[in-house]
N, C-alpha and C positions, 0 to 999 in steps of 0.2 A: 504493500500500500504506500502512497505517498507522502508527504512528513504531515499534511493536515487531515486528510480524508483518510478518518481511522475506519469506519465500514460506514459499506454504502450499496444500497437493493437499487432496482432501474426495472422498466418495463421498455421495450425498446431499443431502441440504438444507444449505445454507450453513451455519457455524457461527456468526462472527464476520465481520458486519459484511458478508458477502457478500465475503469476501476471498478470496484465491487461486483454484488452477485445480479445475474438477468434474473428476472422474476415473471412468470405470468401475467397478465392486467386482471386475471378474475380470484386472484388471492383474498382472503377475507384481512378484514385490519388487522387482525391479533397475527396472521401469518407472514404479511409484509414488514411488520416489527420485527417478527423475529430474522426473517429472509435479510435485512438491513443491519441487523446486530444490536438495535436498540431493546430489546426485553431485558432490560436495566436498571434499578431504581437507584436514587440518592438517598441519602440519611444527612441530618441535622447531626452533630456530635458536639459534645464539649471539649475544647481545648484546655488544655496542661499546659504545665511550664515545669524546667527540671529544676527542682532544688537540691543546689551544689554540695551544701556541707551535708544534709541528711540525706542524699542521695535517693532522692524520691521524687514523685510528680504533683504539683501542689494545681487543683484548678482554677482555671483565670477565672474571674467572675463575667456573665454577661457576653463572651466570649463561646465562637461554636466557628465550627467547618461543615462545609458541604462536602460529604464522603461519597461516593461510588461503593455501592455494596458488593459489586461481584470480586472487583479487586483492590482497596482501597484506596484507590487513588482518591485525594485531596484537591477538592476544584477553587479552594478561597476561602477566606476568613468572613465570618458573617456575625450579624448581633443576633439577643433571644429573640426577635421580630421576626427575622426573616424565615419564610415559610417556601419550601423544597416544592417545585413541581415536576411530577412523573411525566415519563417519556409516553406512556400510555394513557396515562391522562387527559396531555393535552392532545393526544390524536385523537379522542374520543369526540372532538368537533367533528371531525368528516363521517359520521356514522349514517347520520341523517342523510346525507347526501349522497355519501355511496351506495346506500340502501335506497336509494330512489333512483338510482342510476342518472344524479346528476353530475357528479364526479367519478372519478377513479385516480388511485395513485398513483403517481407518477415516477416520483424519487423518494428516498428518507436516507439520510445517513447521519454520522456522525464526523465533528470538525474538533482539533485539536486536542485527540487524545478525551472526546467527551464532553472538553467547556464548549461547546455549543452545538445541538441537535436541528436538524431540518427536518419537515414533510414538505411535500410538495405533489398537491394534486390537482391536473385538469379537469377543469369545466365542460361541460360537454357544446358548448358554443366556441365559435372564432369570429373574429373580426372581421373585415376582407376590405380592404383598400385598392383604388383604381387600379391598375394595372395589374392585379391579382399579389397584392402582398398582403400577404395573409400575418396575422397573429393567432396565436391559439392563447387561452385565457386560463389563468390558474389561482390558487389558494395556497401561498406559502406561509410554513410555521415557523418559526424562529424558538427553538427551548434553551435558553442560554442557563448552564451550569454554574458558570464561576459568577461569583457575588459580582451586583452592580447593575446587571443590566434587564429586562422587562421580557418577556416572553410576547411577542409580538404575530401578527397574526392578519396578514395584507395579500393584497389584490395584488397579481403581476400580469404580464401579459408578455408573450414572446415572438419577436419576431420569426416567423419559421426559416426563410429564406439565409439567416446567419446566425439565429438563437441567442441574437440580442435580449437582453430582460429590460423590460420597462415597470416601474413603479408608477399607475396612475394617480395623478388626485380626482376625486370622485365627490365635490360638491360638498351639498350638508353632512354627508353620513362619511364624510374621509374616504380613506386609501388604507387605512388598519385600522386595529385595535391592539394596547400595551395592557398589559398585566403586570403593575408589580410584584414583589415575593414578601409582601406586607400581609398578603391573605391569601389564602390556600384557594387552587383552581380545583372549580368545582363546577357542576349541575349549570348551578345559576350563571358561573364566570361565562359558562360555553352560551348560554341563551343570550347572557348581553352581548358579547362576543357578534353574535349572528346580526339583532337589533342593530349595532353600532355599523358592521357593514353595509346594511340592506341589504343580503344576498338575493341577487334576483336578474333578471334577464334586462331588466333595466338600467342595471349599473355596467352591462357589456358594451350594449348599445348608447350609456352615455361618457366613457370611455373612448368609443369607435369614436365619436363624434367629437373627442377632442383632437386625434391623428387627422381625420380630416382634414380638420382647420389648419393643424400646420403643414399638410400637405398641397394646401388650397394658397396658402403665403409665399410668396416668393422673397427672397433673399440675394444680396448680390457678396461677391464673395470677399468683399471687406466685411462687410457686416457679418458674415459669418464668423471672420477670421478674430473680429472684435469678442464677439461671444465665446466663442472658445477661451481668449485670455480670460474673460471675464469669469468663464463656469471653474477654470483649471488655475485662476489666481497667480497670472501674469501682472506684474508691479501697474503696466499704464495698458487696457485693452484696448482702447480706441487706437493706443499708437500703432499695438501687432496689426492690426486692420488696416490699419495705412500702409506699412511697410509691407505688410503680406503682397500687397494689390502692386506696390514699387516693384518685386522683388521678383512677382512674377512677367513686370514687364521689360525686367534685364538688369534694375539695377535698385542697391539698398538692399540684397539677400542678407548681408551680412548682418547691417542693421536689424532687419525681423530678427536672425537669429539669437542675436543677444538679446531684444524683447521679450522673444518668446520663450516661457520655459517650456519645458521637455514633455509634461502632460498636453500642452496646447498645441506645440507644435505634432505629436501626436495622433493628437484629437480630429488637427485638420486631414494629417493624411489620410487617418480611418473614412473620412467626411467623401473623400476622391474616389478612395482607393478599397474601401470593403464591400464585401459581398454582398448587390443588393443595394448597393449606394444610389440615394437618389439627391445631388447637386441640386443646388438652386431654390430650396424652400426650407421653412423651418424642421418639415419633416427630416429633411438630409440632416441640414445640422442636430437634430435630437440622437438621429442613428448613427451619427459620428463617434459622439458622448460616449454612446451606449455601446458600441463596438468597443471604442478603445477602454473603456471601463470593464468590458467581461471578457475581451479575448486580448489586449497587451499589457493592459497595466500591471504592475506588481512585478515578482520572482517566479510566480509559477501557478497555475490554472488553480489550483484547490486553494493558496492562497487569495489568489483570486475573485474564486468564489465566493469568500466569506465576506472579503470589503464589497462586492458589487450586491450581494444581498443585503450585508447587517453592518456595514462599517461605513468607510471614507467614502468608497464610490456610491454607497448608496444614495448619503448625501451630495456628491454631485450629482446625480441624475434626475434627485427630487428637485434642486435647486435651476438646474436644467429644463426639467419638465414646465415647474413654476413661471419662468420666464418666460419661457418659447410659449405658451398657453396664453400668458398675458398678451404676450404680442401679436399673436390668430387673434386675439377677441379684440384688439383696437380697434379702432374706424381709420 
């Protein structure tokens, strides 16, 4: 296995790297957990400290770790508050769904030795944009183990054509729902859960309708080149966008290149040059983002994966999305 992607079950064509086990698409939930490696729970424990002169373990007060039961591994230090959630727990959202055959799973695995668990299952709808570029529509889970972060639980959407991942925002009812580990996930967590998204045929279709509009926006390719600095935090964006437009007409390449950092200039070549590339509207520029964020950035695909879902890139693609949306809806 690879250093982040400790197991990992797939229906399909391999995702990353040919990793983990193929699995059927008609598995039940309890089978696909296991098929993925996840039939695992945590434990809350109290934390010790070693006393030197009586050579014994004295307990810290108010002080606890998230343990891994099957082999102890140690995920972080947490206080009496924090409250563990099960790897089977939180799948227990998709039940309703896969039992109505409006999902089925897709992926699950696990990311760094455990601190952090994925599900990931398709909708039984897709998008479909002019010229047949298609998205297929999904529910990913996020079970983060190591203290700190929120179990998380959002709408993504993929481009088929290159397996771009998009995070949409989706109006009154958002793009997720967070869970802290202040209260135990439960019954009730999973039903607001559903409420906070709106799951429904009408959150696909008002989605589709935001790719549209940036596919409907035309873009000239300073302005592109601007947005990139700007998404990828280039010191002055407007200047890479000047210089970009100079640089491709023979002269000032060099100039761009010291404006530009390394994500942006990046960003633009995915914008040209990736599978599926569509130049000249905000569409292109989103699927620039979104290339170079799930198939160049970082050290290596599973690393990867984890910031284009639940870390750095994710927030650039939301910050991405947000803008490029703003600018289809201007007059």
């Amino acid at each position: 296995m690879s250093a982040l992607v400790e197991t990992m079950a797939y229906t399909g064509e391999a995702p990353w790297h040919g990793l983990g086990n193929k699995v059927d698409d008609n598995l039940t939930l309890e089978q696909f957990i296991v098929a993925a490696g996840l039939d695992w729970r945590v434990n809350k424990v109290q934390l010790y400290a070693p006393h030197q002169s009586e050579k014994r373990a004295v307990k810290a007060p108010g002080l606890f770790a998230v343990q891994r039961v099957t082999d102890g591994r140690i995920f972080g230090a947490c206080g009496k508050a924090y409250k563990p959630a099960q790897n089977s727990q939180v799948a227990e959202f998709y039940r309703e769904f896969i039992k109505a055959g409006d999902m089925k799973m897709d992926t699950a695995g696990s990311l760094k030795d455990g601190e952090m668990v994925w599900f990931l299952a398709r909708m039984d709808m897709d998008i479909v944009l002019p010229g047949n570029d298609r998205l297929k529509s999904y529910v990913l889970i996020g079970v983060p183990h190591k203290p700190g972060k929120s179990v998380v639980i959002k709408f993504v959407s993929m481009r088929v054509v290159c397996n771009n991942t998009l995070t949409v925002a989706l109006g009154e009812n958002g793009s997720e729902y967070r869970h802290t580990h202040r209260s135990a996930f439960t019954e009730a967590t999973i039903e607001e859960a559903k409420e906070v998204l709106g799951l429904a045929r009408e959150t696909v279709q008002l989605s589709g309708a935001q790719f549209q509009a940036l596919a409907n926006t035309s873009v000239t390719n300073r302005e592109m080149a601007s947005l990139m600095g700007e998404f990828f935090n280039s010191d002055e964006p407007e200047k890479v966008g000047t210089l970009f437009v100079k640089g491709k007409e023979g002269f000032g390449w060099d100039d761009f290149n010291e404006a530009a950092n390394r994500g942006t200039k990046n960003a633009i070549k995915s914008y040209f040059k990736a599978p599926g590339a569509t130049p000249g509207s905000l569409w292109g520029v989103l699927n620039g983002v979104t290339h170079y964020a799930d198939h160049v950035y970082g050290r290596g695909g599973d690393n990867r994966l984890n910031s284009a879902w639940f870390g750095t890139m994710d927030n650039t693609k939301r910050k991405a999305m947000a803008k490029l949306s703003e600018m289809a809806a201007a007059p």
